[in-house]
N, C-alpha and C positions, 0 to 999 in steps of 0.2 A: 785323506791325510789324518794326520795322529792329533786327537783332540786334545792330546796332554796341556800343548802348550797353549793353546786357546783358552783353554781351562784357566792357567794359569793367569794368562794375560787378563780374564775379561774378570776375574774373582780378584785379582789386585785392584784394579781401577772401580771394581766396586767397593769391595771394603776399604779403599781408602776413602772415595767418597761419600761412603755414609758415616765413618769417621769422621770426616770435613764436616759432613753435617751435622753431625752432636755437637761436636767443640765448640761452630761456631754458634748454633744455638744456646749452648752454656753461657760461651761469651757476652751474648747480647742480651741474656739474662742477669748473669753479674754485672754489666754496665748499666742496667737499668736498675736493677734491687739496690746496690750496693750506693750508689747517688753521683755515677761519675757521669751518666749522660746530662744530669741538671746541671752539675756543675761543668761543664763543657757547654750548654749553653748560655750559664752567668757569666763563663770567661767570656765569649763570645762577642755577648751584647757590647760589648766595650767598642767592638770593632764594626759595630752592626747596629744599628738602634730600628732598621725597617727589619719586619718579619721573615720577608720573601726571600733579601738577603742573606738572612741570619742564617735561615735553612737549609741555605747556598754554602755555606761555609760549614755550618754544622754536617752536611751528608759529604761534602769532597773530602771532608777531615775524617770521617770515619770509611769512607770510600778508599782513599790512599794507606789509614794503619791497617784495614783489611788486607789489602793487596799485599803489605810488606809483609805483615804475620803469616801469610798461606804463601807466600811466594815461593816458601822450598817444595810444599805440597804439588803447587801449580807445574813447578819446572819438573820435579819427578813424573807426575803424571801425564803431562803435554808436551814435555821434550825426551826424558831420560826412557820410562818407557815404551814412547815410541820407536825410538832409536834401538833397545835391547832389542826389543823384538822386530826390529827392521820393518818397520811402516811408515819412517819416515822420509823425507827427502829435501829435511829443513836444515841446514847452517842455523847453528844456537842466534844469531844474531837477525836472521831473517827470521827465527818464530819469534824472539825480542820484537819486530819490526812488526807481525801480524796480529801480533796482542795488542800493541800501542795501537794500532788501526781500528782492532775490536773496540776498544776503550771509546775512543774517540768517537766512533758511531755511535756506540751504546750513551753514551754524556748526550752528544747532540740533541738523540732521540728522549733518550729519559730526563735530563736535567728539567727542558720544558712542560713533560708530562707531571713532573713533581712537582713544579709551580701550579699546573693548573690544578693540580690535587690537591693544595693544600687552599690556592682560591677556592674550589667546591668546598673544603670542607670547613672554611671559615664563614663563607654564606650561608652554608644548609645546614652545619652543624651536624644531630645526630643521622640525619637523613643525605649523608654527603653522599653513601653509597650509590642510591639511584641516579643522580646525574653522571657520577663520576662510572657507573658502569656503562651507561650511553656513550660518554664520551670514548671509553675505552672499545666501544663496539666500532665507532667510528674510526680510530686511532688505526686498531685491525684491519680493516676493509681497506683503508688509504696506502696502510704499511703493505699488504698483499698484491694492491696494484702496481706502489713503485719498485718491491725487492728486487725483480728480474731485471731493471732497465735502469735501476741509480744505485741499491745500496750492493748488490753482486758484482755490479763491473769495479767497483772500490780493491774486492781481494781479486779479481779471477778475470783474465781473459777471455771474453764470451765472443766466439766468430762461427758464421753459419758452418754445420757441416759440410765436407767435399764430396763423401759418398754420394752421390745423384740416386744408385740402386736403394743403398738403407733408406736415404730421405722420401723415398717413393714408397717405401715400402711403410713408414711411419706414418706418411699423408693418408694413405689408405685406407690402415688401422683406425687412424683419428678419422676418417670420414665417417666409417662403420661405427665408432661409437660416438657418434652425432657431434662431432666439436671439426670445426676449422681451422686448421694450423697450414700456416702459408711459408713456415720457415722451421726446421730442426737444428738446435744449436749446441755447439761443442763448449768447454770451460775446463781449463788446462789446471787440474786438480792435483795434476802432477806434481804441479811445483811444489807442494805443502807436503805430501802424502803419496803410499801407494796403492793406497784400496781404491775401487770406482765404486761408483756411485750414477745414477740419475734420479729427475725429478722434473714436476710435474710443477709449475710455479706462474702466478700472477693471476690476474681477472679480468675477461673484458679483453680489451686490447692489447694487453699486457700479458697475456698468455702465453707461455715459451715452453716446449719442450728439452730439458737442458741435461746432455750426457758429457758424463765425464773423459776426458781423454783416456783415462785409465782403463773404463769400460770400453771405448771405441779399439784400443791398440791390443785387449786382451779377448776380444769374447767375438765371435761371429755374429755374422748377421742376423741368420735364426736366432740365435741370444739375448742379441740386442732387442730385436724384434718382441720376444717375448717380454724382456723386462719395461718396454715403453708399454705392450698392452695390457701390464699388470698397473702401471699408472694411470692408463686410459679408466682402468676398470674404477678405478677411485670416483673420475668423471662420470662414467655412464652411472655409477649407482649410487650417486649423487651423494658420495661421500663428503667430498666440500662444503655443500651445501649444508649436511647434515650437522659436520665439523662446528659451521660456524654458528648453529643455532642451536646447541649444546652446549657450545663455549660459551656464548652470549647468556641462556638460560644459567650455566654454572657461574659465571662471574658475577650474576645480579645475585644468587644465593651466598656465596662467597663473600662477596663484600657486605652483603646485609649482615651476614654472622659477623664477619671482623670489627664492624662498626658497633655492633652492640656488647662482643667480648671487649674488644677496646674501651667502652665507655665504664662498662661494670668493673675493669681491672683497675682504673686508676686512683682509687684508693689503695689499694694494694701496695703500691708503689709510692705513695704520699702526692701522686697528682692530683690536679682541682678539675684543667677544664681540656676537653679533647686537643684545642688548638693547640696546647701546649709542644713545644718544636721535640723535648725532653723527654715525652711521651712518645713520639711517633715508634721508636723502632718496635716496642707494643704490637702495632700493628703486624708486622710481619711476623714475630712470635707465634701469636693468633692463627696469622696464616702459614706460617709450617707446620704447625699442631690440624691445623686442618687439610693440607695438605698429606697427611698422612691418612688421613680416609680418602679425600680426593682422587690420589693419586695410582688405586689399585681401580677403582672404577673407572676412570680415564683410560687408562691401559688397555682396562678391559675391553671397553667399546671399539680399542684402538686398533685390536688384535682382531677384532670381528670384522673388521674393516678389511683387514690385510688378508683374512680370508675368501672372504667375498671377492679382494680382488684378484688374489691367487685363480680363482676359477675364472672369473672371466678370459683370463690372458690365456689361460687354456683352451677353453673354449673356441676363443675369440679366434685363436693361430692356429688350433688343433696340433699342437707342438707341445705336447705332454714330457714325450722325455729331455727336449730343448731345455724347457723352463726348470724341469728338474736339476736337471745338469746344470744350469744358469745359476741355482739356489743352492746347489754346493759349493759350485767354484769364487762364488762372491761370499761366501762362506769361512772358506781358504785363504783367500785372498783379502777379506777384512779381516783374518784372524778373530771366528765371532766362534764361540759356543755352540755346539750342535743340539747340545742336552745338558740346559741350564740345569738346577734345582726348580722342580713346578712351583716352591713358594715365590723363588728369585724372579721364577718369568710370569710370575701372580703379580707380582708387587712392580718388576723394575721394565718389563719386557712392553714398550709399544708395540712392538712387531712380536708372533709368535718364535719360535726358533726352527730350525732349520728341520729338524726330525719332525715336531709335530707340523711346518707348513707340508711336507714330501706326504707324510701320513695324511691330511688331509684328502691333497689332492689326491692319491692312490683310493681313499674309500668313499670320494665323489664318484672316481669314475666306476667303481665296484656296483654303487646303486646304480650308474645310470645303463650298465649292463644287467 
């Protein structure tokens, strides 16, 4: 297929989104330089005299004039371009419906996580990072075990597959790379979209294999087959595992920097003391600035991953041109880039792209001939 318009699709939705992300970085610098975050918390207090509150009202208030100021960004990029380029399969009012769903998860989840962040950081003061990056190790591990079984079934219809032959043929796979799955399950991806997709999700007993209708109704068995053993590969080389002790190791350095930029900048701004509510979005400042080293090293480890598991599934199926074939047509079919810019797939790419994953694979099996 013709990469023109690929091209075009995956270079809009990034330049707009790194557009999105200057602006809003600006923004949240003028509202803190210029003195309207303080006085948004002087109005406040009126209405609020406990802290915990105040912070309640202070981040749903800056939460919702976000939302309204990107809102024509959001709708171009999450409804209008999907729909140009025919990837969607949403009614404007059913993506209205899965947004407000987003939202609401994401409140539930983070409002409580921001209380206890700001209890850490009113008891430990400069030293909030270290508790508060345990906590958030814990938050992860919890969040991992319940996604496949409470917060997935919220968007997506999740019912065992009917294939008996694929289901068998994925049991087997999973036996060979040392994990136990007593069930393969489908999530009707359709309704939103028409890329597929699968994955590889939970911990412990919570473990699901979970493809997408879209992958199940377009791609054959051998296909399939390959792209669950490219997940498996993740498992056997203990990429999870690695994931979390990376992430854990990066978020204890991350939040140490943030808390000590944080504390040094608040003169800057005419602050006195960290707790201050007026201060906090500082914090994220910090961490998008740092997130821009972050975020190519992430990538990078992310893409070493995806290779490692490229071969395994190779390997593993001895289904070389399958997987190939597999890696174009979801290619096609996500409307993804075949041959980003090497800066673009430097910086923005967790997974390699589609020419260099084919390229890989072709000069693995070159040496092992």
């Amino acid at each position: 297929m013709d990469n023109t318009q690929a091209k075009k699709y995956s270079n809009t939705k990034l330049a707009i989104g790194i557009a999105e992300g200057i602006v809003s970085f600006i923004l949240f610098l003028l509202f803190v330089w210029l003195g309207f975050s303080e006085r948004l918390e002087n109005y406040l207090r009126a209405f609020a005299s406990n802290d915990y509150l105040l912070l309640l009202f202070y981040v749903i208030i800056l939460g919702i004039s976000s939302s309204i100021l990107f809102s024509p960004v959001n709708y171009y990029t999450g409804f209008y371009l999907e729909h140009k380029y025919n990837l969607s399969n949403q009614t404007f009012w059913k993506w209205i419906i899965e947004g407000l769903k987003g939202t609401l998860v994401g409140a539930i989840i983070g409002l409580p996580l921001l209380l206890l962040f700001y209890f850490v950081l009113k008891s430990f003061g400069l030293f909030w990072w270290l508790p508060f990056a345990v906590l958030m190790f814990i938050v992860s591990v919890v969040l991992a075990k319940i996604v496949p079984i409470v917060i997935l079934p919220i968007f997506y219809k999740i019912t065992p597959i009917e294939n008996e032959n694929l289901k068998q043929r994925i049991v087997a796979l999973s036996k060979d790379a040392g994990l136990k799955v007593e069930n393969v399950f489908k999530f009707n991806m359709s309704k939103n979209t028409k890329k597929a997709n699968a994955a590889f999700a939970g911990l412990g007993k919570t473990k699901r294999i979970l493809l997408g209708d879209t992958l199940l109704d377009n791609y054959t068995e051998e296909e399939i087959e390959t792209v669950i053993a490219h997940e498996l590969g993740h498992y056997k080389k203990k990429h999870i595992l690695k994931n979390i002790a990376i992430g854990t190791a990066s978020s204890f350095l991350i939040f140490f920097l943030i808390a000590h930029l944080h504390k040094f900048s608040l003169n800057w701004f005419g602050f006195s003391e960290i707790t201050q509510i007026s201060s906090l979005p500082l914090l994220g400042l910090w961490g998008a600035l740092i997130g821009i080293i972050h975020t190519p090293i992430s990538n990078y480890i992310s893409r070493k991953f995806e290779y490692e598991a490229d071969r395994y599934a190779v390997v593993s199926t001895n289904k070389k041109n399958a997987f190939i074939q597999t890696l174009e047509k979801l290619t096609d079919q996500n409307l993804g880039d075949r041959e980003p810019h090497p800066l673009v797939e430097c910086f923005f790419y967790g997974h390699p792209s589609t020419k260099n994953r084919i390229s890989s694979i072709n000069s693995f099996f070159l040496r092992l001939d």
